[in-house]
Backbone bond lengths (Angstrom), bond angles and torsions (degrees), N, CA, C in turn:
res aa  C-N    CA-C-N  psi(-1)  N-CA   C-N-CA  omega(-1)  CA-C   N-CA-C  phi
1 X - - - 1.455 - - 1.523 108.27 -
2 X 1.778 123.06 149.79 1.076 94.60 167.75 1.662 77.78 -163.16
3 X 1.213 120.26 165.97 1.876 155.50 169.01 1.532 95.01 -48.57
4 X 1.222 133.13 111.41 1.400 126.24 127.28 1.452 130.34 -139.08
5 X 1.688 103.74 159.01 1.486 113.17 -153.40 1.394 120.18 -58.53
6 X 0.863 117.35 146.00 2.196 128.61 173.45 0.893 137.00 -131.65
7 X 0.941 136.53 126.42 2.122 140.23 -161.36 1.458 93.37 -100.57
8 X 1.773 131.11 -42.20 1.440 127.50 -149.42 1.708 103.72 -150.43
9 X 1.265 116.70 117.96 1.365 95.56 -177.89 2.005 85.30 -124.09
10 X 1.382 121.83 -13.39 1.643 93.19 177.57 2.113 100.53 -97.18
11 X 1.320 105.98 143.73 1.306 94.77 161.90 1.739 103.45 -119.68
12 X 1.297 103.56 -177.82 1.655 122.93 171.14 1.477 110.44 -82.24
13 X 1.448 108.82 123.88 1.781 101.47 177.21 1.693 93.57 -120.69
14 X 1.775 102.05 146.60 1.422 112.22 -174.77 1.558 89.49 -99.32
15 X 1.294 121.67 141.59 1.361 141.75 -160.87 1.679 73.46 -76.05
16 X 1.645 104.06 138.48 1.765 111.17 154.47 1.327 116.12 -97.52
17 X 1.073 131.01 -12.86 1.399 132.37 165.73 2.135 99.11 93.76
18 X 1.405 114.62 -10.51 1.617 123.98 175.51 1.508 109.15 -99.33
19 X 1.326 99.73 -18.02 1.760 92.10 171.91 1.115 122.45 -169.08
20 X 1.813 127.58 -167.50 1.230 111.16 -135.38 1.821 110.79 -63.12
21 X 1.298 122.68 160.59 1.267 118.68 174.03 1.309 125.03 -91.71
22 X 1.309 140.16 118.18 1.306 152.02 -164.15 1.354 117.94 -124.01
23 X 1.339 142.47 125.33 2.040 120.04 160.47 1.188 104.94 -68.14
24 X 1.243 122.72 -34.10 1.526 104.49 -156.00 2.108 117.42 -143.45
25 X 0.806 105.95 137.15 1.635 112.25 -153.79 1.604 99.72 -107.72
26 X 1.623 122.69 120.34 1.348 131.82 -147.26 1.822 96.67 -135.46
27 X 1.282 121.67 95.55 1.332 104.92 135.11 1.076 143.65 -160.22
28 X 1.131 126.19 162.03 1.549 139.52 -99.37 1.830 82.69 -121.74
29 X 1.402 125.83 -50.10 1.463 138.61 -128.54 1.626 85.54 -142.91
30 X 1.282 117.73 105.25 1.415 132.90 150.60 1.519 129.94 -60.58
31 X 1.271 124.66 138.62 1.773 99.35 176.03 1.617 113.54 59.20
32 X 1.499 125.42 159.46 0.998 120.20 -159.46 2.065 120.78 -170.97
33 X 1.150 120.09 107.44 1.358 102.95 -151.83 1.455 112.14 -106.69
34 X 1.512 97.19 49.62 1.697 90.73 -175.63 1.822 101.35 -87.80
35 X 1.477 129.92 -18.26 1.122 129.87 175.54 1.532 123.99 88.12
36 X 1.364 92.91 13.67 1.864 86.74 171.85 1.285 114.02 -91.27
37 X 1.337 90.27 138.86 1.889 132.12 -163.23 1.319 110.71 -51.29
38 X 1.749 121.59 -22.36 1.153 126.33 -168.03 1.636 121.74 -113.62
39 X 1.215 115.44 16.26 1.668 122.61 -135.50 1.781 86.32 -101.19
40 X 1.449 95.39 127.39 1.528 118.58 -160.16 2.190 86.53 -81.04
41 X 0.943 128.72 14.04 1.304 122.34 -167.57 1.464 104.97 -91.52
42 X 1.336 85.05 -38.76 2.015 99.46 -168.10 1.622 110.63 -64.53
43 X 1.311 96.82 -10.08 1.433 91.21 174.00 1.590 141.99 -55.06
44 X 1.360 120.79 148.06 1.628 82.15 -158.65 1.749 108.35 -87.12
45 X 1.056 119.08 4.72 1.517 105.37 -179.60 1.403 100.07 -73.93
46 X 1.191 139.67 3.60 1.457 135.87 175.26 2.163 104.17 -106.47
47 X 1.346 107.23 38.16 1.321 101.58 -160.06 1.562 122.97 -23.59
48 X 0.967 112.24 95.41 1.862 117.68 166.99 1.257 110.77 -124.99
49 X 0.976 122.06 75.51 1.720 147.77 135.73 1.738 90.12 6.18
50 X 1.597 117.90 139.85 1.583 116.88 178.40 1.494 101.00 14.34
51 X 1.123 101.04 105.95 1.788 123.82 171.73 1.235 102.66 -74.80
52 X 1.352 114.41 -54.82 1.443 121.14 -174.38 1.554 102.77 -57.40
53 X 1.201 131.79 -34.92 1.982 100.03 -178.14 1.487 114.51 -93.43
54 X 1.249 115.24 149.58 1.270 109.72 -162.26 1.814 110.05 -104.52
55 X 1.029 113.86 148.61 1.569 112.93 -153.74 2.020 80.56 -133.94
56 X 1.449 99.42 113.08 1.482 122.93 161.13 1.670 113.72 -85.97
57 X 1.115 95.35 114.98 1.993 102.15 166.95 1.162 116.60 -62.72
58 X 1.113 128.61 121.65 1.387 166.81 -144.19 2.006 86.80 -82.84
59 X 1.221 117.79 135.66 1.402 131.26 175.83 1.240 104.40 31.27
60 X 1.300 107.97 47.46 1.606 116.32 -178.16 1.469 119.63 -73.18
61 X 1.859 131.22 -11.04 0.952 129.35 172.12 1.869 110.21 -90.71
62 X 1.757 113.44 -34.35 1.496 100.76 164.90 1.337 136.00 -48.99
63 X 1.875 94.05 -34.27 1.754 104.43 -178.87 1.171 98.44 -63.79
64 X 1.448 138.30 -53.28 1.641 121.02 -154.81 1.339 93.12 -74.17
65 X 1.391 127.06 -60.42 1.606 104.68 177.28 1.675 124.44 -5.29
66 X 1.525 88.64 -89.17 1.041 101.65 -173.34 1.958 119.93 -56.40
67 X 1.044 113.71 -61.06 1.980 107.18 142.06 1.765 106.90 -2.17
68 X 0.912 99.94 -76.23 1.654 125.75 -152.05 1.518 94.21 -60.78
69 X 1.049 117.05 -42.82 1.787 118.34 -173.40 1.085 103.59 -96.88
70 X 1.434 146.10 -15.35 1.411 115.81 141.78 1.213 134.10 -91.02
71 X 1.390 127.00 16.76 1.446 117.02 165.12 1.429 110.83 -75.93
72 X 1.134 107.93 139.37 1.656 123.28 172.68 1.400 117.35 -84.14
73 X 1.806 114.29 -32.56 1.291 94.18 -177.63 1.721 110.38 -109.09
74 X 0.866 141.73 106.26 1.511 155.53 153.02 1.266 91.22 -8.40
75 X 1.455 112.75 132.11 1.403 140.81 153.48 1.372 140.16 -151.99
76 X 1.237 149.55 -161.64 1.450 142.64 161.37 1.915 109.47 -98.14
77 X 1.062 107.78 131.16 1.718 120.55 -157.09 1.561 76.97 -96.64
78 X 1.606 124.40 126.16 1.240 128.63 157.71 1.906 110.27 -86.43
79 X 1.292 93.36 154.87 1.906 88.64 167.82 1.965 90.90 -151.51
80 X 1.404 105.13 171.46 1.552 127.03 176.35 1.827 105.06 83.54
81 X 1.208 112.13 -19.98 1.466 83.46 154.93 1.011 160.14 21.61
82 X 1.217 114.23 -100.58 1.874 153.21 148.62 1.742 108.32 -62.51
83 X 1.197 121.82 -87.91 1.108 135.03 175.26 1.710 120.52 -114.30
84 X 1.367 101.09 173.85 1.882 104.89 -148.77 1.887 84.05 -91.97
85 X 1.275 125.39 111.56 1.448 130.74 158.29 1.941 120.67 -42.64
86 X 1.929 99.60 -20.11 1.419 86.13 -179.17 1.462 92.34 -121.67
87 X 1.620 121.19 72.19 1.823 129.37 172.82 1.554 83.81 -83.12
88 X 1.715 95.94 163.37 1.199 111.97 173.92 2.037 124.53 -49.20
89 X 0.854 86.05 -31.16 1.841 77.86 159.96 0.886 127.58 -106.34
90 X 0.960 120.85 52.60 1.746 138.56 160.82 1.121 109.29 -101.16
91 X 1.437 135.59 -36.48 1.297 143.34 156.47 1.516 123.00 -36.53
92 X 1.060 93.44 -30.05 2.198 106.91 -165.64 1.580 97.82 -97.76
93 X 1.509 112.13 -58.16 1.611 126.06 -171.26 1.301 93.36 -73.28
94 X 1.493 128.09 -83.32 1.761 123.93 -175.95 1.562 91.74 88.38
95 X 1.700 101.25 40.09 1.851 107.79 156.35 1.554 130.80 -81.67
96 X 1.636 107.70 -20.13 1.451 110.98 169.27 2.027 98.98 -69.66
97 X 1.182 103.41 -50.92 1.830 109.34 -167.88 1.502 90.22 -50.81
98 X 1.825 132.57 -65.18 0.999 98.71 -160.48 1.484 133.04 -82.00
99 X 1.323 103.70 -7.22 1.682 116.16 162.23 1.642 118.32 -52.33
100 X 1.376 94.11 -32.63 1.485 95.93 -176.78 1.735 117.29 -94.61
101 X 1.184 104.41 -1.68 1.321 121.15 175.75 1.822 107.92 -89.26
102 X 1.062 109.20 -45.40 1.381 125.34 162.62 1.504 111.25 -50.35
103 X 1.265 110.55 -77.29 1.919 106.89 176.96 1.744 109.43 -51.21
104 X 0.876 112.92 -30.15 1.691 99.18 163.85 0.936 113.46 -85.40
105 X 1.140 153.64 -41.17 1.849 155.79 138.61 1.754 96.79 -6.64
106 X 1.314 114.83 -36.13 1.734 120.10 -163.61 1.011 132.27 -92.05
107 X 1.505 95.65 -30.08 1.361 121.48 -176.87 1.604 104.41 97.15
108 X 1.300 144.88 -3.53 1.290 125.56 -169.51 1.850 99.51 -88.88
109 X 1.688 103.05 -162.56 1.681 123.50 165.76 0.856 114.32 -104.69
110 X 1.341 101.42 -178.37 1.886 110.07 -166.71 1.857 95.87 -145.90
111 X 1.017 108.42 134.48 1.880 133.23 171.39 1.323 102.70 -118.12
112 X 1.351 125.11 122.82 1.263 125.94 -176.04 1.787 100.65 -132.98
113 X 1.406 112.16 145.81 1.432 114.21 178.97 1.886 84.00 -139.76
114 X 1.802 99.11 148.75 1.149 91.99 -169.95 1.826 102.39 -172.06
115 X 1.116 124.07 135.97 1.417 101.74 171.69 1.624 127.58 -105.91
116 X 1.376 105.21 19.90 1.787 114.27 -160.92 1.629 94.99 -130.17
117 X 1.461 100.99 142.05 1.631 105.78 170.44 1.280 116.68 -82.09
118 X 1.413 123.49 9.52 1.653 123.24 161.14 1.625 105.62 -40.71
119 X 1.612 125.90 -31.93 1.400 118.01 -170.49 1.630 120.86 -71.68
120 X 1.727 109.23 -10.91 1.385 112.37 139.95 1.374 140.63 -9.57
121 X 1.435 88.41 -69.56 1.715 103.77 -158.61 1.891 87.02 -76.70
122 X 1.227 137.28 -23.31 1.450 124.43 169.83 1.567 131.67 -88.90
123 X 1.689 98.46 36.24 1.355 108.22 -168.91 1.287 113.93 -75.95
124 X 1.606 110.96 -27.26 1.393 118.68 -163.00 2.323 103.42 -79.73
125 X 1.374 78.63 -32.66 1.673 76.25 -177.88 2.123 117.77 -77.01
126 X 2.018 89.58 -38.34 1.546 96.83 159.36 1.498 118.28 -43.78
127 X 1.478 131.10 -52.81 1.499 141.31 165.96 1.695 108.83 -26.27
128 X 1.208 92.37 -62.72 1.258 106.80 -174.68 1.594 121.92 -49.92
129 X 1.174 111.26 -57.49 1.179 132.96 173.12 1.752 116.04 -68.12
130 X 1.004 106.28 -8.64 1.589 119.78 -174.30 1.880 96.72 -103.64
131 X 1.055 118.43 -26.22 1.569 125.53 175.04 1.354 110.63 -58.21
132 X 1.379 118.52 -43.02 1.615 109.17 -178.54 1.525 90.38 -143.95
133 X 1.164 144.27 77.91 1.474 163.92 149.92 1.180 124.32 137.08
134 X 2.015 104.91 138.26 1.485 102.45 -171.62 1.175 128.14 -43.71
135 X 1.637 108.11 166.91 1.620 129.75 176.01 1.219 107.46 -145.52
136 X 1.392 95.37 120.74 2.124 104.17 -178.09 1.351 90.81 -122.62
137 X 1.677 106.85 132.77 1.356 119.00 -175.87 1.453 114.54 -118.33
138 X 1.104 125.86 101.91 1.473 125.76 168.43 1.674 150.35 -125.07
139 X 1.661 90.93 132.84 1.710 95.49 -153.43 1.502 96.13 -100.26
140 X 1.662 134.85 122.09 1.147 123.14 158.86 1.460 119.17 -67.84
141 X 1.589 101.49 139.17 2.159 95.41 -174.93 1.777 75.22 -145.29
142 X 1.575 90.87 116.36 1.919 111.98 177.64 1.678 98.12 -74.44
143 X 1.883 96.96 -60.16 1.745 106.72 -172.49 1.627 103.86 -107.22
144 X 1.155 87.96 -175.44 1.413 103.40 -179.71 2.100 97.82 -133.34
145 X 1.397 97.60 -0.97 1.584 104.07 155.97 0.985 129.08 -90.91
146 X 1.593 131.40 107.81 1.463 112.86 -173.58 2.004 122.74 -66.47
147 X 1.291 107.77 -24.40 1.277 141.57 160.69 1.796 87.71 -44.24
148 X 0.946 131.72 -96.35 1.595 117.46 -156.90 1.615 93.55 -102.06
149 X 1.107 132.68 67.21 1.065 149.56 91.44 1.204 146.07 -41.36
150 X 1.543 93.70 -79.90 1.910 125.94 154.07 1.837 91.74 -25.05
151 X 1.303 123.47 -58.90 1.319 125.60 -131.46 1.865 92.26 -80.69
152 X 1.331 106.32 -46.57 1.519 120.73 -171.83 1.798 97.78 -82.25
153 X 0.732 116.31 -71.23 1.887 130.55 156.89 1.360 137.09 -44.75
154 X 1.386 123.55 38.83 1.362 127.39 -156.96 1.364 129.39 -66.99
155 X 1.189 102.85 -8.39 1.725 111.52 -174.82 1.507 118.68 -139.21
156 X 1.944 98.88 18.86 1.228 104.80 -166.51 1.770 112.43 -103.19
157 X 1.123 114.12 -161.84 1.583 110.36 178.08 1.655 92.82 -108.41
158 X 1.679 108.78 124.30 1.438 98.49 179.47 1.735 125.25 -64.08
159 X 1.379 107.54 166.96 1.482 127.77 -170.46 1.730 107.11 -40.94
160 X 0.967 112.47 -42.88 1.821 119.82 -176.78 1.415 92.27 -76.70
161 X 1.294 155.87 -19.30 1.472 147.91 -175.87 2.138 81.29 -87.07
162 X 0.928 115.83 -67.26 1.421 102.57 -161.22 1.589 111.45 -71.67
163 X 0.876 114.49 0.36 1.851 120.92 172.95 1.521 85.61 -67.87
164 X 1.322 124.07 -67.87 1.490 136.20 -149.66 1.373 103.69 -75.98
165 X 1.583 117.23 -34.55 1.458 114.97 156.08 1.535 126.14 -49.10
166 X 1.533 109.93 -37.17 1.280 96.02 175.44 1.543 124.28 -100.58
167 X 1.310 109.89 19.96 1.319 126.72 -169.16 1.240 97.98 -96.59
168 X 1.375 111.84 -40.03 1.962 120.95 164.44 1.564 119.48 -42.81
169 X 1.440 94.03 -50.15 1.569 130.31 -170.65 1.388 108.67 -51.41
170 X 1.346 117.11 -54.14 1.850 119.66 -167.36 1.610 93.67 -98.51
171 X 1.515 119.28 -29.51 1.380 98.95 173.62 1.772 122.92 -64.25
172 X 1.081 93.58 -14.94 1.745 100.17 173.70 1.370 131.74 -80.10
173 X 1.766 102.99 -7.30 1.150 125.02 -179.36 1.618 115.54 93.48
174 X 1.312 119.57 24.20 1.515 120.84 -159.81 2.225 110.43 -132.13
175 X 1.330 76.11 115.00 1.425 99.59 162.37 1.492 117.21 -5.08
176 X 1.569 126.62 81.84 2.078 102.01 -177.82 1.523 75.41 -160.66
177 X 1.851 69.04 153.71 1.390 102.90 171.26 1.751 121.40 -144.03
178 X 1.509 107.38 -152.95 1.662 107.10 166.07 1.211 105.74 -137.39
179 X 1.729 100.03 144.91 1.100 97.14 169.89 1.444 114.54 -106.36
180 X 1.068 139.10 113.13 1.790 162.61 -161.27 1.155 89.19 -67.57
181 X 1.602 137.19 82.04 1.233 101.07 172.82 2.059 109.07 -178.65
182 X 1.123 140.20 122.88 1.413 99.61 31.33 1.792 100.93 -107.10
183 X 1.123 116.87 154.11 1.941 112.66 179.81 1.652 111.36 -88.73
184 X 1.875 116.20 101.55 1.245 97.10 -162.07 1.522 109.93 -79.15
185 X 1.379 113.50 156.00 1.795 105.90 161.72 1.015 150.39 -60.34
186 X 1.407 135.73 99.29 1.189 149.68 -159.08 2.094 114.13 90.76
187 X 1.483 94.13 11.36 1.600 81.02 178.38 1.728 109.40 -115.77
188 X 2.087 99.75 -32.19 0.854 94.33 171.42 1.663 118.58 -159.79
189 X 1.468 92.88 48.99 1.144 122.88 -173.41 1.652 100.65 -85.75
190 X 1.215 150.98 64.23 1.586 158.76 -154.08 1.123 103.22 -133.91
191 X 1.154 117.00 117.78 1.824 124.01 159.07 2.018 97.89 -43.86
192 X 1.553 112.34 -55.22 1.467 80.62 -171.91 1.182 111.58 -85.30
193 X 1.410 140.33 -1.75 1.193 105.54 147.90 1.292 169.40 -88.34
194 X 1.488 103.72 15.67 1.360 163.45 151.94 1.641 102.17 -48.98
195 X 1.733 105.35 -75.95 1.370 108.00 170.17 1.333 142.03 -12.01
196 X 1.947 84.85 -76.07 1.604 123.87 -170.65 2.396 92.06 -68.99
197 X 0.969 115.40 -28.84 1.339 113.75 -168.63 2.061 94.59 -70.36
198 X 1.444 99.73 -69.58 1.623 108.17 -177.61 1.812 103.21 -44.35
199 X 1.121 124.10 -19.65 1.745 114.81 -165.37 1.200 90.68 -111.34
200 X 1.622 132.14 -49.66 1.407 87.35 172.38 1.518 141.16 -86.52
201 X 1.461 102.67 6.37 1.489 114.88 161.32 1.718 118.22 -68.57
202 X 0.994 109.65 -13.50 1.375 121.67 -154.17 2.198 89.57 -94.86
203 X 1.525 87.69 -43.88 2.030 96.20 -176.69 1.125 99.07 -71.04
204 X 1.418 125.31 -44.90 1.486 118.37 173.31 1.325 122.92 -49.80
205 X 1.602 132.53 -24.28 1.261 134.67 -160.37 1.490 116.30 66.73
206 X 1.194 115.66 45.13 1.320 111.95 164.41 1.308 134.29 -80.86
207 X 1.604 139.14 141.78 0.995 136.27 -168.48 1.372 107.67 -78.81
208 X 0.874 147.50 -60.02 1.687 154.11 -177.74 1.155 132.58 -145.04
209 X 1.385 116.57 125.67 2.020 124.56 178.63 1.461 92.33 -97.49
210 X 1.449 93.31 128.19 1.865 105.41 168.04 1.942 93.58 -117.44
211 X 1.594 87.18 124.44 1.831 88.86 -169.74 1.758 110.61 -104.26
212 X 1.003 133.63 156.43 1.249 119.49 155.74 1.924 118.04 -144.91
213 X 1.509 101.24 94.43 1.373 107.20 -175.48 1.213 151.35 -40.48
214 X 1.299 106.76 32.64 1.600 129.06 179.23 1.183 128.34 -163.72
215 X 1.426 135.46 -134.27 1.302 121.95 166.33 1.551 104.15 -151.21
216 X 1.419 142.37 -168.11 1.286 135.70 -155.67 1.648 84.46 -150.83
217 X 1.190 114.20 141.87 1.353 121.12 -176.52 1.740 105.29 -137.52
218 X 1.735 132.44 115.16 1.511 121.57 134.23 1.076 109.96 -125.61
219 X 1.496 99.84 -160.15 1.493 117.15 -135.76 1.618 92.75 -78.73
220 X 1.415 127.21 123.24 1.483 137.60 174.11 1.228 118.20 118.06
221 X 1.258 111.28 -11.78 1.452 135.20 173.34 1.407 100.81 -121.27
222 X 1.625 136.87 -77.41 1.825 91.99 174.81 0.931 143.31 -17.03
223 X 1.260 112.82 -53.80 1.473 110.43 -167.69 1.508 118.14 -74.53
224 X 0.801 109.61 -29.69 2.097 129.43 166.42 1.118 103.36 -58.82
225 X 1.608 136.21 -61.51 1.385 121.31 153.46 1.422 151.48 -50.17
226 X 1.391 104.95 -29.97 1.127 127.91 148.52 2.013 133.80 -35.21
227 X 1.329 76.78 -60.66 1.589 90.78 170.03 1.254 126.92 -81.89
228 X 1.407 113.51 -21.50 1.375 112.28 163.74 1.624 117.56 -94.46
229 X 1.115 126.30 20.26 1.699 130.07 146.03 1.030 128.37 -109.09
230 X 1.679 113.64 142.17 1.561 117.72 -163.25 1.477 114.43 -42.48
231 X 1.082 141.97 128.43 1.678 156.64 -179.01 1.657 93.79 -44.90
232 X 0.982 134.95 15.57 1.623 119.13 163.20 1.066 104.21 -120.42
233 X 1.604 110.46 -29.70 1.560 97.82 -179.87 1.266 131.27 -93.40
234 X 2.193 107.13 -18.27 1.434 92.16 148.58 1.490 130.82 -58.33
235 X 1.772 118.48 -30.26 1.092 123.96 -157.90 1.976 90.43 -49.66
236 X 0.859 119.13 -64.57 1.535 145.80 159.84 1.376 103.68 10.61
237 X 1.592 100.64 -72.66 1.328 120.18 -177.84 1.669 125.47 -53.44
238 X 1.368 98.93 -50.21 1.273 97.42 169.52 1.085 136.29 -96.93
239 X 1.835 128.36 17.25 1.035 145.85 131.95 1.670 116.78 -48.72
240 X 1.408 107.09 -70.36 1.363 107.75 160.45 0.944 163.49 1.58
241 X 1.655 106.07 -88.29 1.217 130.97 -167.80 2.038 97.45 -131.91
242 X 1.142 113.10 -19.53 1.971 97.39 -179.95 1.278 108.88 76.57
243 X 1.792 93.46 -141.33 1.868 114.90 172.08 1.654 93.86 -87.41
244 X 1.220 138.11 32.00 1.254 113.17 -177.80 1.726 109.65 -75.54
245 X 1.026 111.29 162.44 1.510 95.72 158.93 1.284 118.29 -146.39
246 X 0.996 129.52 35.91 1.589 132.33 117.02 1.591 116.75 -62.98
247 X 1.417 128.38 133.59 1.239 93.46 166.41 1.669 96.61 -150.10
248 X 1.217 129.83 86.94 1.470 149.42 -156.30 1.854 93.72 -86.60
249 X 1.593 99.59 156.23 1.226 108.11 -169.49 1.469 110.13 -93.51
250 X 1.716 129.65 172.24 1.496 89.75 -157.67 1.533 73.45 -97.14
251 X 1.018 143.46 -7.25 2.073 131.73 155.82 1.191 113.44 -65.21
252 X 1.499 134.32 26.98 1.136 127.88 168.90 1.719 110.99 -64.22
253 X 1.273 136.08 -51.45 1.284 142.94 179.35 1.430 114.34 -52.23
254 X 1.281 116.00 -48.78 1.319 127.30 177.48 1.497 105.59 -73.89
255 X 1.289 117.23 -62.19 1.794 94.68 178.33 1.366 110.05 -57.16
256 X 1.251 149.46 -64.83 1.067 140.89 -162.01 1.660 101.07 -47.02
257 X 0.831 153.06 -57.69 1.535 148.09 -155.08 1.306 108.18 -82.18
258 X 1.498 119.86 -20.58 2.026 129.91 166.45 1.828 81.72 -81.23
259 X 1.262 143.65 -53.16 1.329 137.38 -146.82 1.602 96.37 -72.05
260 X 1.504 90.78 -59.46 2.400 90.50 -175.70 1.506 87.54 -54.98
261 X 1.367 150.02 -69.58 1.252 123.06 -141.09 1.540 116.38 -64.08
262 X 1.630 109.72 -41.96 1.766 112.72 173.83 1.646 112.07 -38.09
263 X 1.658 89.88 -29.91 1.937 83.50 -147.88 1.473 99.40 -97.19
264 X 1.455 109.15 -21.33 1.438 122.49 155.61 1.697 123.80 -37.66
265 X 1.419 98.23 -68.05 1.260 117.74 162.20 2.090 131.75 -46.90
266 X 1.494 76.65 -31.62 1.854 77.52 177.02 0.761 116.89 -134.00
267 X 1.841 108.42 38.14 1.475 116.65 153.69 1.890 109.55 72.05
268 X 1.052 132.18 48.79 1.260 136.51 -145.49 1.393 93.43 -136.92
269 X 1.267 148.22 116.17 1.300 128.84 149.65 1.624 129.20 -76.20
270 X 1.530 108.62 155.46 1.451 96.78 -154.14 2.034 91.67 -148.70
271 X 1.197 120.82 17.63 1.333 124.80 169.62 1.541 105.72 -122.88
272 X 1.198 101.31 128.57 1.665 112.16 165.97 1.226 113.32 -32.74
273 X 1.455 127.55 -96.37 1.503 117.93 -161.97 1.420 108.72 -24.87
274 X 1.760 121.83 -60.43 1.342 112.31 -167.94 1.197 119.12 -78.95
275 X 1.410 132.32 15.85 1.457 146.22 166.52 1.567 106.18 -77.66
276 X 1.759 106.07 -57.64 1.245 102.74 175.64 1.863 113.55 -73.37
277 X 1.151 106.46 -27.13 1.875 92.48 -159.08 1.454 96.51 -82.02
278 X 1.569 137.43 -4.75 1.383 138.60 -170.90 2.053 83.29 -89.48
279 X 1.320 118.39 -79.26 1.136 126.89 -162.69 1.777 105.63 -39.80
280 X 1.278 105.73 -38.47 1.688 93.22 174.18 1.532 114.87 -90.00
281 X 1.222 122.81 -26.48 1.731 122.14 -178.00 1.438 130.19 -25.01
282 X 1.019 100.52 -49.20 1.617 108.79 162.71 1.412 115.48 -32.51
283 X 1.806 114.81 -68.96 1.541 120.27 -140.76 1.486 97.06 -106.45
284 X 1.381 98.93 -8.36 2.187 91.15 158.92 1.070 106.46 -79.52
285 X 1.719 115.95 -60.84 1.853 113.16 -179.35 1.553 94.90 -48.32
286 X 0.883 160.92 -108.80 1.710 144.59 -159.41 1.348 120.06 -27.57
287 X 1.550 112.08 -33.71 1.440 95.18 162.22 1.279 139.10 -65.52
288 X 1.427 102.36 -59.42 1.460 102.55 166.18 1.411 113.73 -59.98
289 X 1.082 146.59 -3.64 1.107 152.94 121.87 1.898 123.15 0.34
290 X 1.022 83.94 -61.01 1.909 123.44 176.01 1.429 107.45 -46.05
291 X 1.701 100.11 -70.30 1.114 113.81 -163.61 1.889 124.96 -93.43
C-alpha cells in the first residue's frame, strides 16, 4: 500500500440507461488486493501498473469535502467501480466511513459496490444517509461455494460471510442486493449454482440480483485469468472465444430463464430500470412532494 497525490477524487457520471444510476463516481482506493482471477480492472486500458498494491489518495477526505460543497446539483456519490472501497485497509484508515459521513453531512446518496462485509460496521451512518437520499447497496456473490470462491476470490471474505452481510443489510432497513456476476464458462456457469445464489439471496431479504452470464475479457486481464484456470479449461477459452471480449456461457439462455423464474417467484427484482426506479421512488415521491 502506499499515499499518492490527487487534485479530484468525485467526477460527474452521465446515466447509461444499462446500469445502476449514480451523479457522481468516487474513488478513494486505487488498485486492489483482494485477488480475484477475473477482475475487469486489471485491464490495461485502465493503466494501473501492479493492480495488486493499493495506492490511497492523499487528503482524500478534504478533497470530497471540499468537492462536495461546491456541487450545486445534489445527487447519489457512487464508489467500488474500479476498486472494492471496503479492501483490507479500510479497516485501519476508515476512508469509505468518512466519505460517507461527509455525503450525509451534504445532503447527497451513496451507491456502494463491494465484496467484504466490513460495509456492516457503516450501517449506522448508511441509515442516516438513506433518511433523506437514496442508498443502493451492492455485494457481488460469483458462487454460492465458499470452496471455489477461495479459488476465484483469493483474498476475499467467502460467499456465506456476505449472505450474512446482507442479511444485516435489509434488516437495517437498507436498499441491497447482488451482483451475479461475472459467471465464468464451464467453472461456474451451473443451474445449481445459480439456484443456491437466488435462495440464499432470497433468505437474506434481498432486494435485487442483477446477473450477467459470463465474464468480459481484455488485453491485461486475459491473460491473468487465463493463468489462473486449470490448463484445459483455459485451453477451452481460447479456442472459443480468442480476443473476444464478450465471453457468455454456452448455459447462458437456460440459466437466465431458471434465474427470472426464482427471482420471479421471490419477489426479487432482476432488470435494471426497475432496480433503479424502485431504489429512487421514495425521494422523487417526496420531492415532488416539495413542490
Amino acid at each position: 500500500m502506499e499515499f499518492v497525490p490527487a487534485k479530484t477524487i468525485l467526477t460527474r457520471v452521465k446515466p447509461s440507461g444499462y446500469w445502476f444510476e449514480y451523479e457522481y463516481n468516487m474513488n478513494i482506493y486505487r488498485g486492489c488486493n483482494q485477488g480475484c482471477i477475473y477482475c475487469d480492472s486489471r485491464s490495461e486500458c485502465y493503466h494501473i501498473d501492479d493492480f495488486d498494491r493499493v495506492r490511497i489518495k492523499q487528503d482524500s477526505l478534504r478533497l470530497i469535502e471540499t468537492e462536495l460543497q461546491k456541487k450545486r446539483i445534489k445527487g447519489v456519490v457512487g464508489t467500488g467501480a474500479m476498486s472494492d472501497p471496503y479492501n483490507p485497509f479500510e479497516k485501519k484508515y476508515q476512508l469509505t466511513r468518512g466519505a460517507l459521513e461527509l455525503i450525509d453531512r451534504y445532503g447527497f446518496g451513496a451507491s456502494i459496490a463491494t465484496k467484504s462485509d466490513l460495509i456492516v460496521r457503516d450501517i449506522d451512518v448508511l441509515q442516516r444517509i438513506a433518511a433523506h437520499d437514496p442508498v443502493l447497496l451492492k455485494m457481488t456473490i460469483t458462487t454460492a461455494d465458499d470452496e471455489l470462491c477461495r479459488q476465484l476470490e483469493q483474498h476475499v471474505v467467502p460467499s456465506s460471510k456476505r449472505f450474512a452481510a446482507l442479511k444485516q443489510l435489509h434488516d437495517a432497513g437498507l436498499f441491497c442486493g447482488i451482483l451475479l456476476m461475472p459467471i465464468l464458462p464451464y467453472v461456474n456457469d451451473s443451474l445449481e449454482n445459480i439456484e443456491a445464489i437466488v435462495e440464499q439471496g432470497a433468505a437474506a431479504g434481498v432486494d435485487f440480483i442483477y446477473p450477467y452470464f459470463g465474464v468480459t475479457m481484455r488485453d491485461g486481464q486475459r491473460e491473468h485469468l487465463l493463468a489462473h484456470l486449470p490448463a484445459e479449461i483455459a485451453a477451452q477459452y481460447r479456442r472459443e472465444f480468442g480476443n473476444r471480449y464478450e465471453c457468455n456461457s454456452p448455459n447462458a439462455k437456460q440459466l437466465y430463464q431458471r434465474f427470472k423464474q426464482l427471482c420471479d417467484r421471490y419477489g426479487i427484482l432482476y432488470r435494471m430500470a426497475d432496480i433503479n426506479r424502485v431504489y429512487k421512488a421514495k425521494y422523487v415521491q417526496e420531492q415532488i412532494q416539495l413542490f
